[in-house]
N, C-alpha and C positions, 0 to 999 in steps of 0.2 A: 642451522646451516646458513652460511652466510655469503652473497652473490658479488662480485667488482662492477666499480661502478654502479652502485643504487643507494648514493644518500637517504640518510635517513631526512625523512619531513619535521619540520617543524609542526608546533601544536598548533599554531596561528594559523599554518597552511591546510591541514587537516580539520580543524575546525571551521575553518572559512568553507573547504570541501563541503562540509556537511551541513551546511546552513542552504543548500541547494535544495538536499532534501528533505532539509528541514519545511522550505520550501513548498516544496511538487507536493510533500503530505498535507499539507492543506487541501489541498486540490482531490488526488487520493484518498484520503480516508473518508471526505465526505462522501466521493463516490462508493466509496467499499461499504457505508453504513448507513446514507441517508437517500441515496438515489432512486430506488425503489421508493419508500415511502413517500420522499418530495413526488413524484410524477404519478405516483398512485393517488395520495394524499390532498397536495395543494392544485396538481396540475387537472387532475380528475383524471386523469387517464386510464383505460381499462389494463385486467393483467395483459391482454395478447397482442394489443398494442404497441407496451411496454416492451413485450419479448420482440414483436419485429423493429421497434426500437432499434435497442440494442444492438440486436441480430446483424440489423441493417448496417453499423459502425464498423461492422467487422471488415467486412468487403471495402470499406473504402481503408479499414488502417492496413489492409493485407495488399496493398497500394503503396500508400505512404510512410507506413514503417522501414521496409528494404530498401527504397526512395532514398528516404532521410539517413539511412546506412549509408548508401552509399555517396549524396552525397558530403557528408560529414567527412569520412572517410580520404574524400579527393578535394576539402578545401584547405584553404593554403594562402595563411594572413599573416601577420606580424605578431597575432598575437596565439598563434597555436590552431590546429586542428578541429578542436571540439570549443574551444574558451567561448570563443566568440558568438556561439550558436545560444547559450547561455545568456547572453548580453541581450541580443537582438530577440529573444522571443518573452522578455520578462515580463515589458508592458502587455501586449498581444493574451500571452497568456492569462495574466490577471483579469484582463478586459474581459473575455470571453470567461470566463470562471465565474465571475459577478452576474453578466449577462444568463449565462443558463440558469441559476437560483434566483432570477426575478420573473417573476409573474408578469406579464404585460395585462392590459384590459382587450382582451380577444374571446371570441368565440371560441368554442371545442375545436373547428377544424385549423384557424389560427395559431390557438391554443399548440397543435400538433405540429404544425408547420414551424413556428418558432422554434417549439423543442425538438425539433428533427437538424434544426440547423445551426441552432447553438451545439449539440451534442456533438455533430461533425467538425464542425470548428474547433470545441472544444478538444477535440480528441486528433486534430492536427495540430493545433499549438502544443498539445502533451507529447506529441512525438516528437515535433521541431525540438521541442528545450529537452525531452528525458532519455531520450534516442545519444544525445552527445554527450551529456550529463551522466547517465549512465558508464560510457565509452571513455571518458574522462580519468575514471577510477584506474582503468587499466594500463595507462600513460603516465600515470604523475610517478608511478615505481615499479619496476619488475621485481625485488623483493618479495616474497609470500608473506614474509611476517609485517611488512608495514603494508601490504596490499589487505591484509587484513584485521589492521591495528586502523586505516582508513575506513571500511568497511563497520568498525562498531562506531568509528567518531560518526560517520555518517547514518546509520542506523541509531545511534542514542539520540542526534538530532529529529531525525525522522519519526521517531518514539516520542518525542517530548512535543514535536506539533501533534500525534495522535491522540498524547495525554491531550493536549488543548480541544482539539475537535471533539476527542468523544467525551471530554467532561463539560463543554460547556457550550456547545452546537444547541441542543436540543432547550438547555434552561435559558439561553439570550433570546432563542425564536421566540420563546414564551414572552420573556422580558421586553424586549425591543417590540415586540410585534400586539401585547396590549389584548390578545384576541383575533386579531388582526394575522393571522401567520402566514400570510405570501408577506406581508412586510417586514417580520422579522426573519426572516429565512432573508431577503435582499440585502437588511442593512447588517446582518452576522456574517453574511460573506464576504460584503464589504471593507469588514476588516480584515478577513483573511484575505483576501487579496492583495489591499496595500500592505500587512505584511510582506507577504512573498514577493512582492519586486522589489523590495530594500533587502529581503535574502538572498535573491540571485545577484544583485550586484555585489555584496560581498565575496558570493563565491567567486563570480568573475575576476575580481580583484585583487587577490589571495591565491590564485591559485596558479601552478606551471606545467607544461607537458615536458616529462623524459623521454619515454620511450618512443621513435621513431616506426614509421611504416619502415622493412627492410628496403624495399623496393617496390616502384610501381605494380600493377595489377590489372588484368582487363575485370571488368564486371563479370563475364562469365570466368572467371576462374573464381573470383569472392564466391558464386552461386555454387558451382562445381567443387570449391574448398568445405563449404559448410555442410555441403549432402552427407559428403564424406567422413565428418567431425563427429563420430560418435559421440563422444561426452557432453557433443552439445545438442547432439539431437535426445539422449537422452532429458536435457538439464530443459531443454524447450518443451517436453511433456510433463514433468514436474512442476513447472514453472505453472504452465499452464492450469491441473489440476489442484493446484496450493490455490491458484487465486479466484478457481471457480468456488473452490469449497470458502474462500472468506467473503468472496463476495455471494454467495447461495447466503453464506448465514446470517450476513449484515443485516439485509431487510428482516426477515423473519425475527430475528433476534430484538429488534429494535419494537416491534410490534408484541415480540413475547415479553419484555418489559412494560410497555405501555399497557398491553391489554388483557395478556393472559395472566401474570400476578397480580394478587388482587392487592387491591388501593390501600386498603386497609395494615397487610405485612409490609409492603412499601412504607408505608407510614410508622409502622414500626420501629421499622429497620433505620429510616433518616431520623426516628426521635432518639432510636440508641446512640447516635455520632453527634448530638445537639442540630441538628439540621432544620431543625422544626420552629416557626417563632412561636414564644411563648403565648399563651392564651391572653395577658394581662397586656399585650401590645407594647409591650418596654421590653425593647432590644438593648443587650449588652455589646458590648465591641464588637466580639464574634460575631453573634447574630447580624450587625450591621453591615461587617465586611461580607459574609454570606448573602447577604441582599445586595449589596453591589456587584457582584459578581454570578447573580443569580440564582445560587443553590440554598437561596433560603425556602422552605416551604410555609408557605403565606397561609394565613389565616383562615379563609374560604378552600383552602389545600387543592387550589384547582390546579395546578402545578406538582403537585407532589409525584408525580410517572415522571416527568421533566428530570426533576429533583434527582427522585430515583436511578434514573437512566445515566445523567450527570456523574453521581457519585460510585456506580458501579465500571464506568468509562474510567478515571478518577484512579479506582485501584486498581484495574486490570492493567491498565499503564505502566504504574508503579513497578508490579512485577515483570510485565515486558521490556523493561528496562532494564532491570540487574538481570533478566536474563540475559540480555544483549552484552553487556558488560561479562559475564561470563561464560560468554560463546568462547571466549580465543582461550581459555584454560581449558574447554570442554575439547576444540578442536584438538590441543596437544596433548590429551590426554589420553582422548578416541580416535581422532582423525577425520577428517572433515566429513568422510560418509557413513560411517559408523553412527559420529554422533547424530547426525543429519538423519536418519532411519530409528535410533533411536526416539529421539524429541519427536519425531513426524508421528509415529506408531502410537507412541502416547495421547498426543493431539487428537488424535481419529479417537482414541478409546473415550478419552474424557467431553469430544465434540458429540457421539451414542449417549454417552449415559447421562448429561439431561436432560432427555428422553424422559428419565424418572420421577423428576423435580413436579411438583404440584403446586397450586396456584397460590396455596399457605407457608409453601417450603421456600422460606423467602432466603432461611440462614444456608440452608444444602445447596439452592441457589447460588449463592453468596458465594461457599465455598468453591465449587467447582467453573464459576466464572473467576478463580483466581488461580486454579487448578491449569487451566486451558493458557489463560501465558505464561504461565512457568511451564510450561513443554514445548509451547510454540517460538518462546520469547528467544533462544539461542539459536533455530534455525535459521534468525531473522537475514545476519549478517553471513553464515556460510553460502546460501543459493549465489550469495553476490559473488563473493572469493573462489564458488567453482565455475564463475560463469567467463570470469577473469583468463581461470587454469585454461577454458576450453580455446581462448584466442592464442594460447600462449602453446596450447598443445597443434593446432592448425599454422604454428609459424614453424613451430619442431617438425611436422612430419612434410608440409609444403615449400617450408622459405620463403612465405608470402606472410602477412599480418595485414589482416582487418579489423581492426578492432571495432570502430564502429557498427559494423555490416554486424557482425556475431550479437552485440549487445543488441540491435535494431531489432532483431531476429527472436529475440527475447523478452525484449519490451512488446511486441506484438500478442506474444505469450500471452503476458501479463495481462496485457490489457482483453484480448481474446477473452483471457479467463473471468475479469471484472465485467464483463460484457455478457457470457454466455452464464456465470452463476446468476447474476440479476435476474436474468432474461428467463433461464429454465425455473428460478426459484419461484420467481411470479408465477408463471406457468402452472407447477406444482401446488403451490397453493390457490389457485383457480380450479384445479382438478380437483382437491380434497372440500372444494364447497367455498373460498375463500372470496367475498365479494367486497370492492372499496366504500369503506365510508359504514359498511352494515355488521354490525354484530351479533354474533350466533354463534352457537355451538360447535356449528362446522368451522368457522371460521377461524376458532382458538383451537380447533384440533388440527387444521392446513399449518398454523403456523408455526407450532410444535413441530409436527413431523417435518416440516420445510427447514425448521434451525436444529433437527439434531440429528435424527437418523439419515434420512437425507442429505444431510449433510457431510456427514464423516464418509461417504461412499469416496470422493476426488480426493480427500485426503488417503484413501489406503489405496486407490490406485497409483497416487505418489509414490509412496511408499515401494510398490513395483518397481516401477520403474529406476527408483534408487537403487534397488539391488542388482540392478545390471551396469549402473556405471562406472566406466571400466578403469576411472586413473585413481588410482590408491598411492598411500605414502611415497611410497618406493618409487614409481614411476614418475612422480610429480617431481623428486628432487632429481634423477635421472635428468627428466626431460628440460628443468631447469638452468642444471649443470651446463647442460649443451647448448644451450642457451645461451647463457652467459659468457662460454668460451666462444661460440661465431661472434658473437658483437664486441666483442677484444679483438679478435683476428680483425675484425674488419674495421675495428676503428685506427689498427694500425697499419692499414694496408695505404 
């Protein structure tokens, strides 16, 4: 189906898009997988702490999320709507990114006070830049098929910085930091950071707004429009339980590779891929480039969990990747919620079972951490392309478009959910015995139940919730249609 007036994008332009997110996933997946463990770990901080943490972040982003909707929404510059918001939060952003993964020389209470306020900052700069960033997507084409040919350029990006973080986050802290790990945890950020403000300004740079607000708006009507918006009130408690259950499992997950597999199949496992340096201390090339890059496991194998953790990040990637790449054939194959309840149902079944996996069962391990992105790795780019449908379905039934407002509204989700899985996860593993820094028996059984069963619970209430949203095929190109035909009438009026 094909819509008047929606040039197709260029690859330059598209790719430029997606180096935004390529971007914000630095930022992002350390939170999704190391957040927990840093503020448990390096900061000393207890579990319930941690959960009022978090907790605490919420309230001020259910604040500044709608805020930043709206104002995004009603700015008005020479260079676009949302471009400029991009621009202006890249430094800012970075600054504060670095800032929370550096340990200062402070007391406990200090200690708390700094990560209470790097956090909040931190999670106001993510709205300023992800809040427009996001909103962006849904401006540069009203087309479905390049709103969602965008959507995998931006999600292969945002995959290929997650390949980066979780294959080599944990083996540079080792590296870089000598023993020492509040200092490699600072200077590993530090490169992700000046990364990501030479990716936002790309995107800035590269990239255009089409689609116009139809007409002004008061604030109460954006509010009044989105109560209304089923699809999106749907796609906002999906949103929100997808990213409790990844961020529920990041921590635990991270701790059940460090701690619950034993050292020993780990060890195995990186001798089978050559990861190992040899006993005789003469590195081959391989081996050499593997030591500059950290995933060699050294000699005294006090790094070998590092290693481990590296190279299980490493392949999980991989496959989240060609899953994302064949989201848009799965889409027109199934249809965006079909497939979407498909992959999701899967997710949940393979996030339960391992549940099974034992501390020797490195290879069934192995398998089912490759198992879980291939079922997750294509929903990655649809939640975006139906979040899109939901602003485009609130201009259909109102003659208003917010687009900002709806994605702000989302991004709140999101972050809600990376906030409250942390928070309850810690929690949960507190209550099954789980204490920082001590090792015990309880402690490798809190983190098992906290990364699997536990976990898949916000994935299959997803899963609900998907089955009631209400725009399927038919009605998406209906509602498109009409769409398309007011912005003809009134470009010619």
């Amino acid at each position: 189906m094909s819509f008047p007036h929606t040039p197709r994008l260029s690859k330059r332009e598209k790719f430029g898009y997606s180096l935004g997110d390529g971007s914000a996933n630095f930022v992002f997946q350390v939170l999704l997988y190391y957040q927990q463990p840093f503020f448990l770990e390096v900061f000393g901080l207890g579990p319930t702490v941690l959960f009022w943490l978090l907790l605490g972040g919420r309230f001020f982003d259910a604040i500044t999320d709608p805020l930043m909707g709206i104002i995004a929404d009603r700015t008005k510059t020479r260079w676009g709507q949302f471009r400029p918001w991009i621009l202006w939060s890249a430094v800012p952003f970075a600054g504060v990114f670095w800032l929370t993964f550096t340990k200062p020389d402070l007391g406990p209470g200090g200690l708390l006070a700094y990560a209470a306020i790097c956090y909040l900052l931190l999670m106001a700069v993510y709205t300023m830049n992800n809040v427009p960033y996001a909103a962006l997507a849904g401006v540069m084409s009203s087309d479905p098929d390049e709103r969602t040919s965008i959507q995998q350029w931006r999600f292969f990006a945002a995959m290929s910085a997650a390949f980066v973080v979780q294959t080599f986050t944990v083996p540079w802290v080792a590296k870089f930091g000598q023993g020492d790990e509040a200092k490699g945890w600072s200077i590993t950020i530090l490169i992700f950071a000046a990364l990501s403000i030479v990716f936002f300004l790309v995107t800035f740079l590269t990239t255009r707004e089409r689609v116009k607000r139809t007409k002004p708006s008061k604030i109460k009507d954006d509010f009044r429009d989105i109560r209304g918006n089923r699809p999106w009130v749907v796609l906002f408690f999906v949103t929100l339980f997808i990213f409790i259950t990844l961020s529920f499992r990041g921590g635990p997950m991270y701790f059940f590779m460090k701690e619950y597999m034993g050292s020993d199949s780990i060890l195995s496992f990186a001798s089978a891929f050559g990861f190992v340096a040899p006993v005789s201390g003469e590195l081959s090339g391989f081996h050499r480039f593997l030591d500059i890059i950290g995933l060699l496991v050294q000699p005294d194998r006090s790094n070998v969990a590092a290693v481990g953790i590296g190279m299980f990040g490493m392949g999980g990637n991989i496959v989240t990747l060609v899953g994302v790449i064949l989201s848009k054939r799965l889409i027109h194959a199934f249809g965006k919620k079909n497939m979407f309840i498909g992959c999701l149902t899967g997710t949940a079944i393979v996030t339960a079972s391992i549940f099974i996996v034992k501390p020797d069962d490195i290879w069934l391990f192995f398998a089912l951490s490759m198992l879980w992105p291939a079922t997750y790795g294509p929903t990655i780019p649809v939640l975006w392309v139906m979040i899109a449908d939901t602003a485009d379905y609130s201009e259909w039934k109102n003659d208003r478009r917010a687009t900002g407002f709806v994605f702000a509204g989302i991004v709140f989700a999101l972050k809600a959910g990376l906030a409250l899985g942390g928070a309850f996860s810690a929690q949960v593993m507190a209550w099954h015995g789980f204490e920082a820094g001590i090792g015990t028996a309880e402690r490798n059984s809190a983190i098992k139940l906290a990364g699997t069963l536990y976990s898949a619970i916000p994935f299959a209430i997803a899963v609900g919730f998907l089955c009631i949203y209400p725009i399927g095929r038919k009605l998406n190109e209906e509602m498109l249609r009409e769409l398309a035909e007011r912005r003809i009438a009134r470009a010619g009026e």
